[in-house]
C-alpha positions as CSV (number, residue, x, y, z in Angstrom):
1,X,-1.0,-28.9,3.7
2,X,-3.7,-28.6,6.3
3,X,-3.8,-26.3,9.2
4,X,-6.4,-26.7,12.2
5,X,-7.6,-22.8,13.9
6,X,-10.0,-23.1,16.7
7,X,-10.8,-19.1,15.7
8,X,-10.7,-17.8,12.3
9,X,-12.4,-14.6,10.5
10,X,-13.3,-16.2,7.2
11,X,-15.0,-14.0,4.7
12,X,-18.9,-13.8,6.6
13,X,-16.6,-13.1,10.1
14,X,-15.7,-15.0,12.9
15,X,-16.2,-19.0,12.6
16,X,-14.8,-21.6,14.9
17,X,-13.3,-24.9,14.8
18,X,-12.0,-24.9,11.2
19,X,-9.1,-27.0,9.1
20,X,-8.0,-25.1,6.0
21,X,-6.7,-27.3,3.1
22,X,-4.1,-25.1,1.3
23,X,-2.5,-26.5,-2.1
24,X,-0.4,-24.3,-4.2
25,X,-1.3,-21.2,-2.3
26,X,-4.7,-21.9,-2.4
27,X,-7.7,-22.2,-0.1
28,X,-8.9,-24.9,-1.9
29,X,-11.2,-26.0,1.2
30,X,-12.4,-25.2,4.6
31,X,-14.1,-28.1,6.7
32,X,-15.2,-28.1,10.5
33,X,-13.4,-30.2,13.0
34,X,-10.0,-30.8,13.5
35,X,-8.4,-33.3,10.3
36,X,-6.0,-35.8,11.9
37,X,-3.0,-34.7,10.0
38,X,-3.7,-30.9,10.1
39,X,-1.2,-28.6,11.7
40,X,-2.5,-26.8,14.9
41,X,-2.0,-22.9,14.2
42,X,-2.1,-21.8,18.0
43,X,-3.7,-18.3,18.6
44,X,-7.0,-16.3,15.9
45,X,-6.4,-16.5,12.4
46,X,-7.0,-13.3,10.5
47,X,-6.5,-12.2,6.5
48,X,-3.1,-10.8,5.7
49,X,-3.6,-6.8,5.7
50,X,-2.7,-5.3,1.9
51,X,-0.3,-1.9,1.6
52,X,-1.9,0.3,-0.9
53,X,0.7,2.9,-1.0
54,X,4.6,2.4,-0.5
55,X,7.6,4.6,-1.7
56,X,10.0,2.2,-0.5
57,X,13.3,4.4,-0.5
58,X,11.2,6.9,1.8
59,X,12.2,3.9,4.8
60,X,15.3,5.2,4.9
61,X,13.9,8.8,5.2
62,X,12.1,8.5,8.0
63,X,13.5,10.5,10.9
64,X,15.3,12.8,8.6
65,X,12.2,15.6,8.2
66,X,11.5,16.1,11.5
67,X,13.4,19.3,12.6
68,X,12.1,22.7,11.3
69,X,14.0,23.9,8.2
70,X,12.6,27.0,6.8
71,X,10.0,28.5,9.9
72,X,6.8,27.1,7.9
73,X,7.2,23.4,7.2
74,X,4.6,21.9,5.0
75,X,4.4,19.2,2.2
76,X,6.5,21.1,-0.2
77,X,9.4,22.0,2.3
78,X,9.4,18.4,3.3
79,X,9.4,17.2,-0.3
80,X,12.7,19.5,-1.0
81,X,14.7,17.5,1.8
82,X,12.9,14.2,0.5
83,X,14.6,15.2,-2.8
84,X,18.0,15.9,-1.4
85,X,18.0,12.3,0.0
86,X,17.2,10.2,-2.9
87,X,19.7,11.9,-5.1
88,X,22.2,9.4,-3.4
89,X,20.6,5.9,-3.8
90,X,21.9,3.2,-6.0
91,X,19.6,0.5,-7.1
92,X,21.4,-1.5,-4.6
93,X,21.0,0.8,-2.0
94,X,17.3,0.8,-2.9
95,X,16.8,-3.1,-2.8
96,X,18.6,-2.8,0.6
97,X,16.2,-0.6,2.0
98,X,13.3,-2.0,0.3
99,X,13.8,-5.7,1.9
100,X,14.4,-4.1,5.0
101,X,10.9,-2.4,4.7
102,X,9.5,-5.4,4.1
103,X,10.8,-7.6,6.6
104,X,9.5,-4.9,8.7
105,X,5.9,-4.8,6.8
106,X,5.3,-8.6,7.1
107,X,6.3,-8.4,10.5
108,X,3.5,-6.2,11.0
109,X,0.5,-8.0,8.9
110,X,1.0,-6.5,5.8
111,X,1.5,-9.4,3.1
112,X,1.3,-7.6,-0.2
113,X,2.0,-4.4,-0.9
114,X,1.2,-1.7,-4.1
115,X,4.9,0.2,-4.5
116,X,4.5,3.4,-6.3
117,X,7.4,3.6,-7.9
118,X,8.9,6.7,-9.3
119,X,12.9,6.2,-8.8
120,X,13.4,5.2,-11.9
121,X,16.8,6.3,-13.4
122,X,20.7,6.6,-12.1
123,X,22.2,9.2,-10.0
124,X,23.0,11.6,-12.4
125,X,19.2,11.4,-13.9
126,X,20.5,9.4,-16.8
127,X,18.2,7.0,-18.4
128,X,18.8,3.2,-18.6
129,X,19.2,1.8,-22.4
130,X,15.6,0.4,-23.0
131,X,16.7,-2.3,-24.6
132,X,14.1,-4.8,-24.4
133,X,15.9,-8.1,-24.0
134,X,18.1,-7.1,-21.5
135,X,15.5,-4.6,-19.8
136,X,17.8,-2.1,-18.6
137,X,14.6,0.8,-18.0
138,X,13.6,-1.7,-15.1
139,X,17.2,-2.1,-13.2
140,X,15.8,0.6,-10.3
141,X,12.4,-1.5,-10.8
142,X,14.2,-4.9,-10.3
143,X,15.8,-3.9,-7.3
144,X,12.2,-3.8,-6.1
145,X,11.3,-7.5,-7.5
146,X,14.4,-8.9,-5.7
147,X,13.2,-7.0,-2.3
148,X,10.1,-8.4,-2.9
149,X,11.3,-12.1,-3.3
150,X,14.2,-11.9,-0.5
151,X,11.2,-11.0,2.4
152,X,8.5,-13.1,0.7
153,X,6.1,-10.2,0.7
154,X,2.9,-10.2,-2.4
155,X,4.3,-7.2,-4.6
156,X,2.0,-4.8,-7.0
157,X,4.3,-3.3,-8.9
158,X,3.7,0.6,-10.1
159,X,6.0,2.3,-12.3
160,X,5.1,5.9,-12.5
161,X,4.6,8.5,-14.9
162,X,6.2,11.4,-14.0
163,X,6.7,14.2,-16.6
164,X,6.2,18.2,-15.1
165,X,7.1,19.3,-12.2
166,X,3.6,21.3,-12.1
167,X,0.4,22.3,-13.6
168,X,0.9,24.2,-17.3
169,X,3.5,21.1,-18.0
170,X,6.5,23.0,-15.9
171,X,9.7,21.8,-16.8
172,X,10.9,19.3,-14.2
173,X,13.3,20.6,-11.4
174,X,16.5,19.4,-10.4
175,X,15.2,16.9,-7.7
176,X,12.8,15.4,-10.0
177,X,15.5,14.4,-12.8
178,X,15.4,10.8,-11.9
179,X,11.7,10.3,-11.9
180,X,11.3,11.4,-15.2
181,X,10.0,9.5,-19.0
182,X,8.6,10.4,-22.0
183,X,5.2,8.1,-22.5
184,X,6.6,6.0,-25.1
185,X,9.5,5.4,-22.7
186,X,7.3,4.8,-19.7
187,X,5.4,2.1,-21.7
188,X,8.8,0.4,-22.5
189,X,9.3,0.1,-18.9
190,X,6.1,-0.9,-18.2
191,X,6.4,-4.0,-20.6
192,X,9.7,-4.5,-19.1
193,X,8.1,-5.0,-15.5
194,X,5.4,-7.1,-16.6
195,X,8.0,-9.3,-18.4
196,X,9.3,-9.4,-14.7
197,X,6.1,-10.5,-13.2
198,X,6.7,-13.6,-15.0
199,X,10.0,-14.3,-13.4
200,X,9.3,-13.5,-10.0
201,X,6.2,-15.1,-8.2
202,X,3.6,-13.5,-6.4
203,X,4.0,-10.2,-8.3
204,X,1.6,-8.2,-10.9
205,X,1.9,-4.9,-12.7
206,X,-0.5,-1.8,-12.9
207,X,0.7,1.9,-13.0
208,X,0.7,4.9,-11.6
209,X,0.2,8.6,-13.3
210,X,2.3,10.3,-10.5
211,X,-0.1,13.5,-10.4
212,X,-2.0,15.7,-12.8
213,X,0.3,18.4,-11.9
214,X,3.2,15.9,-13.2
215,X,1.0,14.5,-15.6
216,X,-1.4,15.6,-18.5
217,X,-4.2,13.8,-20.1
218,X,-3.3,12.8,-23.5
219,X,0.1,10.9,-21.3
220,X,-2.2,9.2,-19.3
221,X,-5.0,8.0,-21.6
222,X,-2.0,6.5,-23.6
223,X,-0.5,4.9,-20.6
224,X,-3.3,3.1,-18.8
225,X,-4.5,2.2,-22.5
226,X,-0.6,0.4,-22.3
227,X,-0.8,-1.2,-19.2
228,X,-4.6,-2.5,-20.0
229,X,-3.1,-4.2,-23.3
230,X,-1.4,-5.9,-21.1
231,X,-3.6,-6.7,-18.1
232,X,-7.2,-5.8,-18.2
233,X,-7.5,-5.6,-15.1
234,X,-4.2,-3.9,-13.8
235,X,-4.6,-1.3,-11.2
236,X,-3.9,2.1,-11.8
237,X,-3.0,4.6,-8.9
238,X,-2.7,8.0,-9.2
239,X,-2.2,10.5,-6.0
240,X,-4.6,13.2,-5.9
241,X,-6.1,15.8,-3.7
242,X,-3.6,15.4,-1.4
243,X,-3.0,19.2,-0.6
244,X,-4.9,22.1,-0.4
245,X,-2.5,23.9,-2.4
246,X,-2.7,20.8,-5.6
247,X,-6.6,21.5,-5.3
248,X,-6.0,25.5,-5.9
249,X,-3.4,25.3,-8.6
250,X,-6.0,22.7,-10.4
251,X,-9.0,25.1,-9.9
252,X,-6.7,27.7,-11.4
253,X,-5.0,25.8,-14.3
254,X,-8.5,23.1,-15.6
255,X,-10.8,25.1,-13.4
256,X,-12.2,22.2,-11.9
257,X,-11.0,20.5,-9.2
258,X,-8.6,17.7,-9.0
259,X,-11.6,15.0,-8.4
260,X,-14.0,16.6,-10.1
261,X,-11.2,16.9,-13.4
262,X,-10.6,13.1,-12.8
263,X,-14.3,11.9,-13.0
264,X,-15.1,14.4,-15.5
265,X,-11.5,13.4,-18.2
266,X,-11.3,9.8,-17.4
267,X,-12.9,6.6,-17.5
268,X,-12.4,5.3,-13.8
269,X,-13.1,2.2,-12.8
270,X,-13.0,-0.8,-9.8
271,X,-9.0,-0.9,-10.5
272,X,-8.3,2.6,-10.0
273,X,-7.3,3.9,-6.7
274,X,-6.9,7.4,-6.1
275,X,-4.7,8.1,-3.1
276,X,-5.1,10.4,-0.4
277,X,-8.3,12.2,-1.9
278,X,-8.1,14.0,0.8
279,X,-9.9,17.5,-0.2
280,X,-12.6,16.2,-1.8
281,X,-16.8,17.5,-1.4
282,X,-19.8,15.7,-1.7
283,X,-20.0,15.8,-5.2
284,X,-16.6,14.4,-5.5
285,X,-17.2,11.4,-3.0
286,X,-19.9,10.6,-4.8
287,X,-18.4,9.9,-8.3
288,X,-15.6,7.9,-6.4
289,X,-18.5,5.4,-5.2
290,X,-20.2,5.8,-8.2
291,X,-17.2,5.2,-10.7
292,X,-16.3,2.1,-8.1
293,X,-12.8,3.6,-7.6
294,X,-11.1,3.0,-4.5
295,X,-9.9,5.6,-2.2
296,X,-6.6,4.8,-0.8
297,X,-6.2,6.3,2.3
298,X,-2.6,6.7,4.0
299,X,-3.4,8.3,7.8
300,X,0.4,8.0,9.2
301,X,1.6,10.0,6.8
302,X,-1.2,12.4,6.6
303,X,-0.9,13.0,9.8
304,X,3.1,13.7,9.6
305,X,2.9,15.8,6.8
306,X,-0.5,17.6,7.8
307,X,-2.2,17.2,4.7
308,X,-5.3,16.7,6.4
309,X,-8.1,14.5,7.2
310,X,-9.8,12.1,5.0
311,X,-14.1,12.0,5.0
312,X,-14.2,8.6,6.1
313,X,-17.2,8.5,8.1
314,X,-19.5,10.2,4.8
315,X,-17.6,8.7,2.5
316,X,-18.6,4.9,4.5
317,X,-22.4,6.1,4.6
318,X,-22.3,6.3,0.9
319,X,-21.0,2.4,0.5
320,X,-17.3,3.6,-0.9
321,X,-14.4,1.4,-1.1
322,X,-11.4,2.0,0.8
323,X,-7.4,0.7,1.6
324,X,-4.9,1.8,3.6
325,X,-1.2,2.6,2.9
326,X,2.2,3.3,5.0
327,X,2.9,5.6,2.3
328,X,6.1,7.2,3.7
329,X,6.8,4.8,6.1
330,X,6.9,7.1,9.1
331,X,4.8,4.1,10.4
332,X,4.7,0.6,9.0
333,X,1.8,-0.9,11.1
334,X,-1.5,-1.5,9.7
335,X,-3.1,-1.2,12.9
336,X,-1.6,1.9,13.6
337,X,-3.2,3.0,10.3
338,X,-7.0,1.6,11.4
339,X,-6.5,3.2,14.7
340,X,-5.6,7.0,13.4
341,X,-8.0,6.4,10.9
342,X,-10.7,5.8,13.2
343,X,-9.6,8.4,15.8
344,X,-9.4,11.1,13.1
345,X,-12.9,10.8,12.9
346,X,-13.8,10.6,16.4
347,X,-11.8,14.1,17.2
348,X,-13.4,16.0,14.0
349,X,-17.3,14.5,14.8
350,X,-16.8,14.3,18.7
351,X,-18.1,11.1,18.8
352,X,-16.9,7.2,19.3
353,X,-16.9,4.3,17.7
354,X,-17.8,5.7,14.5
355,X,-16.4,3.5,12.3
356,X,-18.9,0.7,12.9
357,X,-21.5,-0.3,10.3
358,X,-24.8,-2.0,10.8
359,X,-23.5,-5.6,9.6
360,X,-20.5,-5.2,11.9
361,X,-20.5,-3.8,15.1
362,X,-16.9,-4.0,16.1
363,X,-15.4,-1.1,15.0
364,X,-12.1,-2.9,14.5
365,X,-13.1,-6.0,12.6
366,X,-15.4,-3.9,10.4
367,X,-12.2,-1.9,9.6
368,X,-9.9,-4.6,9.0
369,X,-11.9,-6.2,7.0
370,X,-12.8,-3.9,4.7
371,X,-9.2,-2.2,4.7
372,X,-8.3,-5.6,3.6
373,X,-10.8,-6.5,1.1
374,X,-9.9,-2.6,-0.7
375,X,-6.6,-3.7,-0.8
376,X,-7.6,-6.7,-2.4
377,X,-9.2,-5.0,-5.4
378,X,-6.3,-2.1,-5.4
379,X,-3.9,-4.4,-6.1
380,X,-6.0,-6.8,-8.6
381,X,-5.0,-9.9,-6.1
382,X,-6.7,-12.6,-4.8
383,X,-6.2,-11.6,-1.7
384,X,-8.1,-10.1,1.3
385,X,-10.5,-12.4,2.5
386,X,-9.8,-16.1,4.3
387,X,-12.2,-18.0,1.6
388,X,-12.2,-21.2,-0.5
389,X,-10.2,-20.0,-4.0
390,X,-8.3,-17.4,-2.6
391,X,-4.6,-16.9,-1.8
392,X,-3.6,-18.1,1.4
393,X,-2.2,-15.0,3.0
394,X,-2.9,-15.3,6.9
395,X,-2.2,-14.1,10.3
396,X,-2.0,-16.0,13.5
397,X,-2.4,-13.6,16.4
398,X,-0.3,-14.2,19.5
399,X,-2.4,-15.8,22.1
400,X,0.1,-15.1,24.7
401,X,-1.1,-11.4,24.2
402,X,-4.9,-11.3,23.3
403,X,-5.8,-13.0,26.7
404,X,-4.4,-10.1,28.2
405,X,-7.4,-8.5,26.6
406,X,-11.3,-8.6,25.7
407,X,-10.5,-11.3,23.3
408,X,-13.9,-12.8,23.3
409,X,-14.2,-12.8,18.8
410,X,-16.3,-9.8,18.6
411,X,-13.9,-8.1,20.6
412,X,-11.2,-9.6,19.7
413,X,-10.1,-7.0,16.9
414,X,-10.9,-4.0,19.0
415,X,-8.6,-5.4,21.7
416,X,-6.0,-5.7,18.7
417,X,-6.2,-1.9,17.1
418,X,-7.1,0.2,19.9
419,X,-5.9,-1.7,23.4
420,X,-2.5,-4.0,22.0
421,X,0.7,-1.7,22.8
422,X,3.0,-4.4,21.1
423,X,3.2,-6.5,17.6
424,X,0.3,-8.6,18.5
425,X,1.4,-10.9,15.2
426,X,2.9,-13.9,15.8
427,X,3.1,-16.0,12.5
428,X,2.5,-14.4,9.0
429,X,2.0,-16.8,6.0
430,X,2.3,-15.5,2.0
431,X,1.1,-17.0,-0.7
432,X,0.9,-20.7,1.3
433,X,4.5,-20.3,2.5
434,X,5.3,-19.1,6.8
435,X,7.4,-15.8,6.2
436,X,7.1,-15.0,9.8
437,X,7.3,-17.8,12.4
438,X,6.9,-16.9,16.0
439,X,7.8,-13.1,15.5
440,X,10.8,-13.5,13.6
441,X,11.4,-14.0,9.8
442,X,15.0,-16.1,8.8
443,X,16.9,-12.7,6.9
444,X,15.5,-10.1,9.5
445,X,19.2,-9.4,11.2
446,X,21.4,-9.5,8.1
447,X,19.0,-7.2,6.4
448,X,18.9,-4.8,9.3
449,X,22.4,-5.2,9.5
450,X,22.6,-4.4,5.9
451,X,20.4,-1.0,6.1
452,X,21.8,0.2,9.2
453,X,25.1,0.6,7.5
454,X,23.7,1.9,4.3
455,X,21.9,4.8,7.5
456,X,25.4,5.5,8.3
457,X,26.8,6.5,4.5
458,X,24.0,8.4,3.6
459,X,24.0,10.5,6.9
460,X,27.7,10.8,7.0
């Protein structure tokens, strides 16, 4: 197929005039001038925007945590409620709510995401037979393959290792009894989703060490050495530094903190991305961009549960690698991410337009494009960038909308993430194939449908 855009960001920013031949998924070339038989795509073409951090069930959370409960809400009172609420999900329940979330992400420009995955077992914390042949360990995990294929979305899929419920290896609490495997068991399920990746198109596997407070060393080594066996390149996400609380239990228990511990016990790499980071020093920031690690940054939901801010500007200056994640889904935009992101940094320097770099000027297009291109290499896709040999994953922006605006191409994304009230998207194409056409994708209603009764039984 061939598709005509008279505005396109390709990988060296905004070019003009453009037909993109796309076979198999595939940029497989970009020419100037209009081919007779190419498809007109009417409004600017962008790259597909990649999710770095979901916990799908978490959708259906979200509105659920927002009334005081014990006088001092935090991360860990929210967290107890969080726990409450999962302890009723089914895995059909959780492929409900995960197609919904992804109808509603690929609505929004997101068009692969990374789910950390730790609802692994039943109800009553009971482990699925790992029977390899009939990979029972990976029923909760399958639920999240079929979401993925029902809404078309790109899927990295993390399984994660969960095993304490705190530093010291504390035994695991009642709320955590269905995240929880022994390594060997993890591994099974690991091998059980990559045997999935074959089945389902568009999907890889990588892993996620939950924590170090839910992890220890010796567990992790032998996981990612696992998952590596497997794919060499497979991502591996691990939340840290999140809290300030995680950073002084980690000084206290390995006298080092959480960063510092990580750089110093572990051999990070391009394909590891360590989310949130968000109470981390010099020293720290720089063994990130050293180590060529990514830092997957998650503002909605930093913001919502006051973890606190993320060094962006500094840790920019020293040429680190970033993505950005819904996380919690108390947001599911992308440019409501870039935006907060940016912002954050403008309220704790006192300054505008920080976010800028020398090459780019636009603060917006030099943050989507590097949000996007991070994602790219936390996920181990081909993804991120509109080039010849990548995956066609593309946005058209309503036209309709951006002339309402500076939309002039170096404004154009700045007019998009900081002046655009509604879903500027229009049409959102995965892996060669329209998912969204003219704001609306085929199973939106009956999937709605679908979770808005599911809303009802688990707040009756």
């Amino acid at each position: 197929m061939k598709y005509y855009a008279e505005n396109i960001l390709l990988s060296h920013g905004w070019s003009t005039d453009k037909t993109l031949t796309i076979e198999n998924g595939i940029i497989t070339a970009i020419t100037s001038g209009q081919a007779s038989e190419a498809t007109l795509l009417l409004g600017a073409v962008i790259p597909g925007m990649v999710n770095c951090h979901s916990h799908a069930f978490q959708r259906a959370f979200a509105g659920f945590s927002e009334q005081g409960s014990e006088g001092q809400d935090s991360f860990w009172t929210w967290r107890k409620v969080m726990y409450k609420f999962l302890a009723q999900l089914s895995q059909d329940d959780a492929q409900v709510i995960a197609q919904q979330l992804y109808i509603e992400m690929l609505k929004m420009g997101y068009t692969r995401v990374a789910e950390f995955h730790y609802l692994h077992h039943d109800i009553n914390g009971d482990t699925y037979s790992s029977n390899v042949i009939n990979g029972e360990l990976a029923t909760m995990a399958q639920a999240i393959f079929k979401a993925a294929q029902n809404s078309g979305i790109g899927l990295t899929m993390l399984p994660v290792l969960y095993q304490y419920a705190g530093f010291g290896k504390q035994a695991p609490n009642e709320g955590q009894k269905r995240f929880i495997n022994t390594t060997s068991q993890f591994n099974q399920l690991v091998s059980d989703c990559f045997a999935l990746t074959k089945q389902y198109p568009n999907t890889n596997i990588g892993i996620a060490p939950h924590s170090l407070r839910a992890v220890d060393k010796e567990a992790i080594k032998k996981a990612v050495e696992h998952v590596r066996s497997l794919d060499d390149k497979a991502p591996i996400h691990i939340h840290i530094a999140e809290q300030q609380q995680e950073v002084s239990d980690c000084l206290q228990h390995y006298s080092k903190r959480p960063v510092q511990w990580l750089l110093e016990n572990l051999e990070l790499d391009k394909h590891w991305c360590l989310i949130h980071a968000t109470h981390i020093n010099e020293q720290e920031q720089q063994g990130i961009v050293t180590s060529k690690a990514i830092a997957g940054i998650c503002p909605t939901t930093e913001a919502n549960l006051g973890d606190g801010i993320f060094p962006t500007t500094d840790f920019l200056a020293l040429k680190g690698t970033f993505a950005i994640g819904s996380d919690s889904h108390i947001s599911v935009n992308p440019i409501e991410e870039l935006r907060l992101l940016e912002y954050a940094q403008r309220l704790t320097k006192q300054q505008r337009a920080i976010l800028a770099s020398s090459e780019t000027a636009s603060v917006g297009q030099n943050l989507w494009q590097k949000a996007a291109m991070g994602g790219a290499q936390s996920t181990s896709s081909n993804t991120g960038t509109l080039a010849i040999g990548k995956q066609a994953d593309l946005l058209v922006l309503d036209e309709e909308q951006t002339r309402l605006f500076a939309h002039k191409n170096q404004y154009l994304l700045d007019s998009v993430i900081f002046a655009s009230q509604k879903n500027i998207i229009k049409d959102v194409m995965v892996n060669g194939n329209w998912v969204v056409q003219n704001g609306s994708h085929a199973q939106e209603q009956s999937s709605a449908n679908n979770f808005a009764q599911l809303l009802k039984k688990l707040s009756a």
